[in-house]
SEDREN-704161 format. One record per atom (N, C-alpha, C): residue number from 1; atom name; x, y, z negated. Coordinates in steps of 0.02 Angstrom, whole numbers, plus 50000, padded with zeros to 5 digits. Example, Ala and Ser with C-alpha at 12.3 -4.5 7.8 and 13.67 -1.06 7.14 Angstrom:
BEGIN
+-----+-------+-------+-------+-------+
: num : atome :    px :    py :    pz :
+-----+-------+-------+-------+-------+
:   1 :     N : 50660 : 49716 : 49610 :
:   1 :    CA : 50615 : 49775 : 49610 :
:   1 :     C : 50660 : 49835 : 49610 :
:   2 :     N : 50642 : 49888 : 49646 :
:   2 :    CA : 50684 : 49947 : 49643 :
:   2 :     C : 50645 : 50002 : 49606 :
+-----+-------+-------+-------+-------+
***
This chain:
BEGIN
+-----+-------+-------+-------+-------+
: num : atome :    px :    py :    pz :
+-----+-------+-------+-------+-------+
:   1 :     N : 55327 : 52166 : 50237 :
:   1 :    CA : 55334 : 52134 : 50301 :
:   1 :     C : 55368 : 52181 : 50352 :
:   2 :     N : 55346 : 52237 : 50347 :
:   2 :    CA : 55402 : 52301 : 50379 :
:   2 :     C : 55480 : 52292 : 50374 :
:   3 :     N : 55483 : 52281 : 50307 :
:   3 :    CA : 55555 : 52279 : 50312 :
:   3 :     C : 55580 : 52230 : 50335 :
:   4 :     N : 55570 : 52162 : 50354 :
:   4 :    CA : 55578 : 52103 : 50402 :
:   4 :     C : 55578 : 52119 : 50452 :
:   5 :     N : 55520 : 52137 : 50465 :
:   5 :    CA : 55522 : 52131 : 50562 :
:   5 :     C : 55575 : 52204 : 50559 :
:   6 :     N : 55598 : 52238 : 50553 :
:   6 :    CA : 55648 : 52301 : 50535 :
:   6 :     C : 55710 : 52272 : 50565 :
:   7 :     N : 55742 : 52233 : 50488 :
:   7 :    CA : 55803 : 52191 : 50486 :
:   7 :     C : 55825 : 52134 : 50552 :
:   8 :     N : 55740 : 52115 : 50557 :
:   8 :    CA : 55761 : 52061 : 50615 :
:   8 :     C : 55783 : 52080 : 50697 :
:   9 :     N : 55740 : 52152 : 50680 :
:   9 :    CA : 55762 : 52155 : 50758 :
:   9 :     C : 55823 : 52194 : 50758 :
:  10 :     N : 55865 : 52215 : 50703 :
:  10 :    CA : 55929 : 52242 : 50694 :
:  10 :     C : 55966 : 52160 : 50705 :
:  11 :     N : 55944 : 52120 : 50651 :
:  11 :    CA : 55975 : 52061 : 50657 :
:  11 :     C : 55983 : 52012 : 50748 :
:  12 :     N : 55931 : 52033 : 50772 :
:  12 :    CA : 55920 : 52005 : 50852 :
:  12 :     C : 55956 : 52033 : 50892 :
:  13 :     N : 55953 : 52114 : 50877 :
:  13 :    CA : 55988 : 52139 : 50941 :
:  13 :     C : 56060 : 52127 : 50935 :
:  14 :     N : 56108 : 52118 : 50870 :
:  14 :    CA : 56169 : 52101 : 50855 :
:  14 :     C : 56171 : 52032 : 50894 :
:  15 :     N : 56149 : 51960 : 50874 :
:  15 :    CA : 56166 : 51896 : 50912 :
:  15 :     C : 56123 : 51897 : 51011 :
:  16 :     N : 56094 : 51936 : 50998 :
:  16 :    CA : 56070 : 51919 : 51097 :
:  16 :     C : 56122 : 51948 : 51137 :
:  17 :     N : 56154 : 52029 : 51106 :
:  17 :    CA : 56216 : 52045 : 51152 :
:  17 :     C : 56294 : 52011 : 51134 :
:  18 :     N : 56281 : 51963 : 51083 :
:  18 :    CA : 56339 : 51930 : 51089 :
:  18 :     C : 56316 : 51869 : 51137 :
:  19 :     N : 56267 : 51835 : 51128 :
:  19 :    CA : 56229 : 51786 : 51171 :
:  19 :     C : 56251 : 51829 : 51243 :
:  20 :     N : 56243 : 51875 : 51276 :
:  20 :    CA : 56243 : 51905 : 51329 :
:  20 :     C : 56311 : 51922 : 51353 :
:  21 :     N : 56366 : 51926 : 51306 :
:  21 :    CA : 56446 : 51942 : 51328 :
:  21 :     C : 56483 : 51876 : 51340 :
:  22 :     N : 56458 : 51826 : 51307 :
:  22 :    CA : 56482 : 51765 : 51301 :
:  22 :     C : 56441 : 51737 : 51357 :
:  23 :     N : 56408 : 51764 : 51394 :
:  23 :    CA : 56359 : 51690 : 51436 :
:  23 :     C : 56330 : 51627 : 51413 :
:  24 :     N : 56300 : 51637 : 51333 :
:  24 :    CA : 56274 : 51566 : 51289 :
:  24 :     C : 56199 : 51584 : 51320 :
:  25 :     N : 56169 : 51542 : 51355 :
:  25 :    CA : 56097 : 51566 : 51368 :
:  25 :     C : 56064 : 51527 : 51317 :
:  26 :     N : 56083 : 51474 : 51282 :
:  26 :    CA : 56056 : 51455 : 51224 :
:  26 :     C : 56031 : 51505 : 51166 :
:  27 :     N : 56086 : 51541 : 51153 :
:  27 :    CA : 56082 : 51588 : 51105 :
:  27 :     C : 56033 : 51640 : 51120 :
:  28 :     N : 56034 : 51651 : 51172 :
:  28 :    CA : 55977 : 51714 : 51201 :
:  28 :     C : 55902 : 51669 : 51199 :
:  29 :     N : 55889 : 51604 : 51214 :
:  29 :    CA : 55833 : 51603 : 51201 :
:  29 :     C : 55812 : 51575 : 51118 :
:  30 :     N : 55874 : 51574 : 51090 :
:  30 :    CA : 55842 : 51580 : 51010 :
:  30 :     C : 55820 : 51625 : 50988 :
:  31 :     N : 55856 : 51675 : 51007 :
:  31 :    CA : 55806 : 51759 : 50982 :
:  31 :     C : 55757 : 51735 : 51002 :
:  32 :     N : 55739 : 51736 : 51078 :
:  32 :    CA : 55684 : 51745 : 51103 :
:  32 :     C : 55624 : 51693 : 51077 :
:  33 :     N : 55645 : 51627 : 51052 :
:  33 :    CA : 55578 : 51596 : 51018 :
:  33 :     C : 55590 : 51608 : 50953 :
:  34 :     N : 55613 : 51630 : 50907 :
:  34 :    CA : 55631 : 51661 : 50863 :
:  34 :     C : 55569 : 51709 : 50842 :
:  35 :     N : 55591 : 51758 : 50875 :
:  35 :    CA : 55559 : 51831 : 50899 :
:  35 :     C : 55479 : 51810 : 50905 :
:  36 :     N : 55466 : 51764 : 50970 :
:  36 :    CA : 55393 : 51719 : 50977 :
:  36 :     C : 55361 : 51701 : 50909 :
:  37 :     N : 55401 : 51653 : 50874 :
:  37 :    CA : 55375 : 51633 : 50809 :
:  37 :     C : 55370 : 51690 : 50733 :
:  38 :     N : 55391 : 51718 : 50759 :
:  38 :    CA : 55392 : 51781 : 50689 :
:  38 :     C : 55301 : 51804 : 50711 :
:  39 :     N : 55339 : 51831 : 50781 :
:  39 :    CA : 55274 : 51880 : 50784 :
:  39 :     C : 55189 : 51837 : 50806 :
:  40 :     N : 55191 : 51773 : 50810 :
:  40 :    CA : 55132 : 51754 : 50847 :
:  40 :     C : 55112 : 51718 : 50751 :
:  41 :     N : 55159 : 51709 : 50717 :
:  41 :    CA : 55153 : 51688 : 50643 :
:  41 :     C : 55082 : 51719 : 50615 :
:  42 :     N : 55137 : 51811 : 50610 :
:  42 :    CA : 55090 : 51865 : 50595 :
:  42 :     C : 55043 : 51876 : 50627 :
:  43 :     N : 55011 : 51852 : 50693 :
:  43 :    CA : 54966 : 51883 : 50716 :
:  43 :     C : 54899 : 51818 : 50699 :
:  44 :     N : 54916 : 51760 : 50719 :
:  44 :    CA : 54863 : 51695 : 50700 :
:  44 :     C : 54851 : 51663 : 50643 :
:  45 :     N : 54915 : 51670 : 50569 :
:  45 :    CA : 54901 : 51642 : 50525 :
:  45 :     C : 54882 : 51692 : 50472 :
:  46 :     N : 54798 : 51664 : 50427 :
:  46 :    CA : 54777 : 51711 : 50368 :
:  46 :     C : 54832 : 51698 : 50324 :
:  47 :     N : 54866 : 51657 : 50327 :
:  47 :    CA : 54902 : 51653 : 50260 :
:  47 :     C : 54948 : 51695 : 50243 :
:  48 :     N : 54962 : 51756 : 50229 :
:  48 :    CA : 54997 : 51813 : 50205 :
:  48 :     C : 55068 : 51776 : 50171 :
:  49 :     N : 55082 : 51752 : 50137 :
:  49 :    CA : 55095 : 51730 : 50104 :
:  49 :     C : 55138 : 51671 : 50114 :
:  50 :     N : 55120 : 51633 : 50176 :
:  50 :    CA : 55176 : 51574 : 50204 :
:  50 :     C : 55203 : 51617 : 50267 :
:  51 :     N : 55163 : 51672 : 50287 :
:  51 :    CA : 55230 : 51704 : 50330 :
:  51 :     C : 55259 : 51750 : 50312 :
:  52 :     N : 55278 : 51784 : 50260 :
:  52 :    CA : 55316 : 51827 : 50227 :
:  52 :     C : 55391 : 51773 : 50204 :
:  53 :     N : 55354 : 51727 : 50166 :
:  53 :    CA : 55420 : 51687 : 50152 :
:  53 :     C : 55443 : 51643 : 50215 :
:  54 :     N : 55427 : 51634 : 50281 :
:  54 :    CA : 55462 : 51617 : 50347 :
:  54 :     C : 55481 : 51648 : 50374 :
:  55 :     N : 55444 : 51728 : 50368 :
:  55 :    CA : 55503 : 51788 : 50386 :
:  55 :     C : 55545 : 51777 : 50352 :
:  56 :     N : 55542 : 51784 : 50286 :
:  56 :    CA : 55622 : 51812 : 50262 :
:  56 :     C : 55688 : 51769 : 50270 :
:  57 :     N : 55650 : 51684 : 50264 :
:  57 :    CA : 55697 : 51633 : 50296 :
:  57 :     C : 55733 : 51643 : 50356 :
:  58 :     N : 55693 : 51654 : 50381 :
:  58 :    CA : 55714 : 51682 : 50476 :
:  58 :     C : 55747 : 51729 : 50486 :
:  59 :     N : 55748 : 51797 : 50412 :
:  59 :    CA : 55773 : 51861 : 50412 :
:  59 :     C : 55848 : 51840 : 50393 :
:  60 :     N : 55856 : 51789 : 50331 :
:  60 :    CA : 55939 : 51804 : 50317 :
:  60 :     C : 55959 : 51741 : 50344 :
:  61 :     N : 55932 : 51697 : 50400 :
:  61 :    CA : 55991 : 51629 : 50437 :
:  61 :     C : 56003 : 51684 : 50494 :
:  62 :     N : 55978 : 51716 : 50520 :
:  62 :    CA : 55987 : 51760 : 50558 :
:  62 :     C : 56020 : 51822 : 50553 :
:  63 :     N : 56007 : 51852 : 50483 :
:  63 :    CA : 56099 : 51900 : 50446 :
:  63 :     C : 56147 : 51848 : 50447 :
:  64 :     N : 56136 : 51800 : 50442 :
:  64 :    CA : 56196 : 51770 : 50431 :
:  64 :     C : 56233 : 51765 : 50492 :
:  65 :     N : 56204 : 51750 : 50541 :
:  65 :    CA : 56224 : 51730 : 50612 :
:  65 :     C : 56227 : 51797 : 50644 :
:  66 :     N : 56210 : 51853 : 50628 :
:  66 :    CA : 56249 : 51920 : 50660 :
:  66 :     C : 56281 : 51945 : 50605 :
:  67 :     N : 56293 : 51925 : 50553 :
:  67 :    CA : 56366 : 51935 : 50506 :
:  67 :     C : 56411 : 51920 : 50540 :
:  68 :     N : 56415 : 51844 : 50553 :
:  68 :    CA : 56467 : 51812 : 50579 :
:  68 :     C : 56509 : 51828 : 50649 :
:  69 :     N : 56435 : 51855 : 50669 :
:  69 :    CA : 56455 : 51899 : 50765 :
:  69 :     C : 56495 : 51934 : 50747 :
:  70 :     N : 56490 : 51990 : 50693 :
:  70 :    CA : 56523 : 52050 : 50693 :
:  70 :     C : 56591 : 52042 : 50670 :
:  71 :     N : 56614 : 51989 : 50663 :
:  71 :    CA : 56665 : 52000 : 50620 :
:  71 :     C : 56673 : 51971 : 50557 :
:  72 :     N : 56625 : 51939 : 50525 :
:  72 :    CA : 56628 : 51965 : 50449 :
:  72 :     C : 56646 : 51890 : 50431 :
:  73 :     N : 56661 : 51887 : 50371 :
:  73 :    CA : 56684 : 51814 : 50341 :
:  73 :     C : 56679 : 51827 : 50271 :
:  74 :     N : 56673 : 51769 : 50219 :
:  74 :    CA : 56664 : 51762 : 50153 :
:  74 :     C : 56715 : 51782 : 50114 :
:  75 :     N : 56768 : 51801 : 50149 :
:  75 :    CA : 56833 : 51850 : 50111 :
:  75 :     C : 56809 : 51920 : 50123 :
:  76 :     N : 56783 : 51949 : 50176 :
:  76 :    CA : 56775 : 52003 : 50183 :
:  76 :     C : 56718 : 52032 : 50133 :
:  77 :     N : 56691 : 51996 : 50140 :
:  77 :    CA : 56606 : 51997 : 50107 :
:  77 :     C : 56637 : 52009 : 50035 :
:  78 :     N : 56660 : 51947 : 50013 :
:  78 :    CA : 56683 : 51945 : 49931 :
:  78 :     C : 56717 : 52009 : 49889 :
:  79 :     N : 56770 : 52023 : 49947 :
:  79 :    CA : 56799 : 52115 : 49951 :
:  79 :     C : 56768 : 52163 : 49941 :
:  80 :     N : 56731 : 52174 : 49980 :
:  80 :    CA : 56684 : 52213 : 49983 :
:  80 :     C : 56643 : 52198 : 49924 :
:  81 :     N : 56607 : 52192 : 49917 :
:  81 :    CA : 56568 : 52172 : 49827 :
:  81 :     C : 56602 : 52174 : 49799 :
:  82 :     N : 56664 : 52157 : 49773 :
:  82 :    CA : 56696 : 52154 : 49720 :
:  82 :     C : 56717 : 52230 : 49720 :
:  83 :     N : 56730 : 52270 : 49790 :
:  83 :    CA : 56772 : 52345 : 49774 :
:  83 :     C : 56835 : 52343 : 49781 :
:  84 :     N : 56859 : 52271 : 49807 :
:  84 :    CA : 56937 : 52261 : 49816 :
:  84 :     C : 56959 : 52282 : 49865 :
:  85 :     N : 56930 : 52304 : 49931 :
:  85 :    CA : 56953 : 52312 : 49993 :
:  85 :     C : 56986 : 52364 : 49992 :
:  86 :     N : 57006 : 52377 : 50004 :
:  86 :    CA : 57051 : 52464 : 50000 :
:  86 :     C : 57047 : 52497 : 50046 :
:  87 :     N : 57000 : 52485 : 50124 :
:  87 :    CA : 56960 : 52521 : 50173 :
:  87 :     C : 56887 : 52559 : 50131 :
:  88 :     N : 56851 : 52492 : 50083 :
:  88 :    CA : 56806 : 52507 : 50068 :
:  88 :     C : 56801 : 52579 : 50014 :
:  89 :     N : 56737 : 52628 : 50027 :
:  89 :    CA : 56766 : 52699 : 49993 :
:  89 :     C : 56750 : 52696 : 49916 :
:  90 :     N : 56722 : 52643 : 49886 :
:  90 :    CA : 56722 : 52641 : 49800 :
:  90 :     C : 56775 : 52633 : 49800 :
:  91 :     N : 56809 : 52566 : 49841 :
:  91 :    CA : 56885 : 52554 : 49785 :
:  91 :     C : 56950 : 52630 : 49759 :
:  92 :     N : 56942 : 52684 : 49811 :
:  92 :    CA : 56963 : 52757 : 49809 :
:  92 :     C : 56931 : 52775 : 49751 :
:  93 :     N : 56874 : 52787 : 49739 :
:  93 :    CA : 56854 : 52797 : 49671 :
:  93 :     C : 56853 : 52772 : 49619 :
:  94 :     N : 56884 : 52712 : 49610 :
:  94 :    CA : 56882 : 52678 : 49567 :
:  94 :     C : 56950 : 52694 : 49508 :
:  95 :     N : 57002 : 52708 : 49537 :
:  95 :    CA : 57041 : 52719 : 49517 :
:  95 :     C : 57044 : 52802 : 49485 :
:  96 :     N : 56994 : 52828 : 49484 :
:  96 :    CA : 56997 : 52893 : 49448 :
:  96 :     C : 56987 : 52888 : 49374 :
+-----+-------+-------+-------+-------+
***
C-alpha cells in the first residue's frame, strides 16, 4: 500500500500543476477527491483487500493521465520498451 499512496502522489502532483497552468479547476478538484477517497478508503474500511485493489485502479488511470501531461504517447511508450528510441540509453548498447 506504500507503494500506491508513493506513485499517487507522484502521479497527483504531475496532473494538479498541469490542472494549475491551464486554469482547469475541474482537474484540480479531481486530485483533490481523488486524494479524499484513497485516503478516507484506508482509514474507515476493514477490508484490506478492496482497497488495495481501488488504490491500484486509481494508481494507473491516474499514470495514465500524468503520462499523457508529460508528453508521452503510445509511440513513445512502444519505443521505449521495445529499445528503439535512439535517445533511449539501451538502444546505445544494444548495438555492441
Amino acid at each position: 500500500m506504500t507503494l500506491v499512496i508513493i506513485m499517487l502522489h507522484v502521479f497527483w502532483g504531475i496532473v494538479f500543476f498541469d490542472g494549475c497552468e491551464k486554469n482547469k479547476w475541474y482537474i484540480l478538484l479531481t486530485v483533490l477527491l481523488t486524494h479524499l477517497l484513497v485516503s478516507t478508503q484506508t482509514l474507515l474500511s476493514p477490508h484490506y483487500e478492496v482497497n488495495l485493489v481501488t488504490a491500484y485502479i486509481i494508481m494507473v488511470l491516474m499514470g495514465i493521465w500524468a503520462f499523457c501531461v508529460a508528453g508521452g504517447s503510445r509511440r513513445s511508450l512502444k519505443l521505449c520498451l521495445l529499445c528503439q528510441d535512439k535517445d533511449f540509453l539501451l538502444y546505445n548498447q544494444r548495438s555492441r
